[in-house]
N, C-alpha and C positions, 0 to 999 in steps of 0.2 A: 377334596382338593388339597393341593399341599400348601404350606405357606413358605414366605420367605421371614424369616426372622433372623436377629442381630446377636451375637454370643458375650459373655466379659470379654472375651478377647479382641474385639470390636472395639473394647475401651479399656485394653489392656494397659496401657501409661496411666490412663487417666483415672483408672481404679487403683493404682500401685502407690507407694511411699517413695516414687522416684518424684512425683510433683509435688509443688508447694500446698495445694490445696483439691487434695485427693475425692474425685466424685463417692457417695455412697450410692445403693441399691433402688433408694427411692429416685433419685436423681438421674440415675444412667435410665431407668424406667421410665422418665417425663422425657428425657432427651429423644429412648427410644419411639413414643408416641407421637414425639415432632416432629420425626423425620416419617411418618406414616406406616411405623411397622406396627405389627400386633402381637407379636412372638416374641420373646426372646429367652434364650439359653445360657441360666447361670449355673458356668460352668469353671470348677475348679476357683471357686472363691472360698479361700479360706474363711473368711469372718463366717459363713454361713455354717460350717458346722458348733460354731460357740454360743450361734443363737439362740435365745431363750424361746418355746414355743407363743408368747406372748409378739416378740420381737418379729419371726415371720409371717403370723399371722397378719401385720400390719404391712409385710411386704406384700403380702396377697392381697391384701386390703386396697393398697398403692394401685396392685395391677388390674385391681379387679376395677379401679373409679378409671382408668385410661384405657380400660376393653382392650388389656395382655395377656395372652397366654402365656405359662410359664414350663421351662423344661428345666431337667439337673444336672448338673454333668459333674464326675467325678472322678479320681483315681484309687484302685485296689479294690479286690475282692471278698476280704476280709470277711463271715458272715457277721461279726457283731457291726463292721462296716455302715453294710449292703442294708444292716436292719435299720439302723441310724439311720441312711438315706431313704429309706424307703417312708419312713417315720415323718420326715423332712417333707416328700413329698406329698405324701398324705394333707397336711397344713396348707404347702401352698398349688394343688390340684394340679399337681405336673404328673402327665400323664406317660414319661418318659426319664431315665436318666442313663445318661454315657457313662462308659467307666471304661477302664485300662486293666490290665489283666495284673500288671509289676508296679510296686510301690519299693522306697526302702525299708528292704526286712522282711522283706517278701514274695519271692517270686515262683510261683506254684507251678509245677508241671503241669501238663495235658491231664492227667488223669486227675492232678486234685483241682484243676480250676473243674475240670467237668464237676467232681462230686460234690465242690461249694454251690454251685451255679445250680447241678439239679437236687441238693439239698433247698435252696431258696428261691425259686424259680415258682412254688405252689404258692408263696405268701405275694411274691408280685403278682402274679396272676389274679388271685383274689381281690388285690386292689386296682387290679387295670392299669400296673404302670409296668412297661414296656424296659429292659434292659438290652442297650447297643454298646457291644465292645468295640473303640475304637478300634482302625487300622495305623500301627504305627514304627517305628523301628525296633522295638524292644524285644517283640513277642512276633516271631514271623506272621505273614498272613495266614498260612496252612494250619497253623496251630490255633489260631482262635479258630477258623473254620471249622479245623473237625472236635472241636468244645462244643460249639454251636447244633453242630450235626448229631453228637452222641446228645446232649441235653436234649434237642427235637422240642423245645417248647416255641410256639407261635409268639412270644415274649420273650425270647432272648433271638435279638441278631446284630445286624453290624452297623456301625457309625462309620461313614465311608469317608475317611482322607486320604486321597490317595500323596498328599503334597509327602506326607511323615514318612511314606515308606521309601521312599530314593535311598533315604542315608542309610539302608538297609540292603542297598543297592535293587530294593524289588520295584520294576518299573511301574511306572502309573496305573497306562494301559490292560496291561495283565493284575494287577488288584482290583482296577475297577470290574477287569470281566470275570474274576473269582469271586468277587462277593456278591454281586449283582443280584444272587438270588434271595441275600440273605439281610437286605440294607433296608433298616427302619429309620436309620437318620443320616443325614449328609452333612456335614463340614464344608462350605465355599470358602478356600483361600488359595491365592496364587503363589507362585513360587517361581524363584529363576536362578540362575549361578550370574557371579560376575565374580572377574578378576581379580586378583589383589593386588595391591601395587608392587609393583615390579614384576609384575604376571609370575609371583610364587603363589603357588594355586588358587585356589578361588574360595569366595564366600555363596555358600548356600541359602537364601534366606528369601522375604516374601518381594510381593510386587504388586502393584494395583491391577487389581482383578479386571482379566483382559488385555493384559501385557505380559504376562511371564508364562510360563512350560503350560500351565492345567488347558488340558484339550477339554474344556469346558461340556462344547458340544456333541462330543464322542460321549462324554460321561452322561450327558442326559439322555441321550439313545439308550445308551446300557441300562443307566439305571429307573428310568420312566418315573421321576418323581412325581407329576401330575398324575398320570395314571394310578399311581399306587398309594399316591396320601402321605408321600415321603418328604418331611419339611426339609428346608436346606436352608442353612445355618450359617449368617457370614464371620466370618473370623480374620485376623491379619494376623501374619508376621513381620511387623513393621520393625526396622532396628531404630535403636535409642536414634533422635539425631543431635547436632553442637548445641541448641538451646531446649528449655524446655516448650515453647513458646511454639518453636517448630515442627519439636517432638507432636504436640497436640492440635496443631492445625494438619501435619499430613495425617493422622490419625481420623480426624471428623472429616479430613477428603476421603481418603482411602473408604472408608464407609459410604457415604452420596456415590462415590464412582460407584462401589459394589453393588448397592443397590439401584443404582439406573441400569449398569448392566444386566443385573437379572432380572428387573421390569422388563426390560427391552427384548428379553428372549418370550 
């Protein structure tokens, strides 16, 4: 069965040095347990790659005493990267990590992300941890797909956001039914356009899941995450707002909304 579990980005302020008194690892972990999840996806947190193996171990320690699963998510393909993280995984028994194909200083063609991906694709493998390239504006959809396709490992496929590819102008709809066959982790965040003042164009950015563009329902048709053991991952794109104070309470809403919503399906 899949699970629903909660991303950094979830507590994307409230991990950042935008607030006065920044949650760590252990902390967003108990929070996560209190609101009755069991998963969650650290994902693109920089402290984690500085960590001494002593120091994750005790993350794992964390998740392991509040009964959490843990995943990884990253950016670049790098093989000394991908070794690092795999490394990482190893430690705290994440059986999965996301990553992006473009970092800066680095942006590989079709054929060298194939031959990094099926150069280390046999050491994931051996450890059971599963690699999904996200979908997002940088890197077309077609082009991670036929990475995917030429590597052919049952361990490499796709983290499905369809929110990231608009600004790439590739509609939702048609990413979610291009990856569909190849999606080992899901991304839940919503997304909508609104206005600018003076209606000089608009801002693209997120919404409380269930209020903005993600045809929610079509995407779970496509991609049958129950049937397929595909966890789905909630995430925001919340903008800063006037206070901190505010910043952080629509923050801990947008999550409770998120998750009743996808209890509720």
């Amino acid at each position: 069965m899949s699970g629903i579990g909660l991303s950094s980005y979830a507590f994307f302020w409230q991990l950042s040095d935008k607030v006065s008194a920044p949650l760590d690892l252990h902390q967003v972990l108990e929070r996560t347990a209190g609101l009755g999840v069991d998963l969650f996806q650290i994902c693109d947190y920089a402290p984690l790659e500085s960590m001494a193996d002593r120091e994750l171990k005790a993350v794992r320690a964390t998740a392991d005493s509040l009964g959490i699963a843990l995943e990884l998510g990253t950016k670049g393909i790098r093989p000394e990267h991908l070794q690092k993280f795999l490394h990482i995984a190893g430690i705290l028994d994440a059986p999965l990590l996301r990553t992006m194909f473009k970092v800066p200083g680095h942006s590989p063609t079709v054929d060298e992300a194939t031959a990094i991906l099926a150069g280390m694709l046999p050491a994931f493998e051996a450890a059971g941890v599963k690699v999904a390239v996200e979908t997002y504006e940088q890197v077309p959809t077609a082009d991670v797909l036929e990475v995917i396709r030429r590597v052919a490992s049952p361990s490499l496929g796709v983290c499905s956001d369809p929110a990231n590819t608009v600004a790439a102008l590739e509609m939702p709809r048609e990413v979610i039914d291009a990856v569909a066959p190849y999606v080992l982790n899901m991304h839940i965040k919503d997304f909508a356009f609104s206005r600018k003042e003076g209606w000089v164009g608009f801002t693209y950015s997120g919404a409380p899941l269930g209020e903005g563009l993600l045809d929610y329902d079509y995407m779970v048709r496509k991609l049958q995450p129950q049937e397929r053991n595909i966890n789905q991952i909630v995430e925001h794109w919340l903008p800063r707002q006037d206070s901190e104070a505010e910043t952080i309470r629509l923050e801990n809403q947008w999550t409770a909304q998120s998750l009743d919503f996808l209890r509720s399906k």
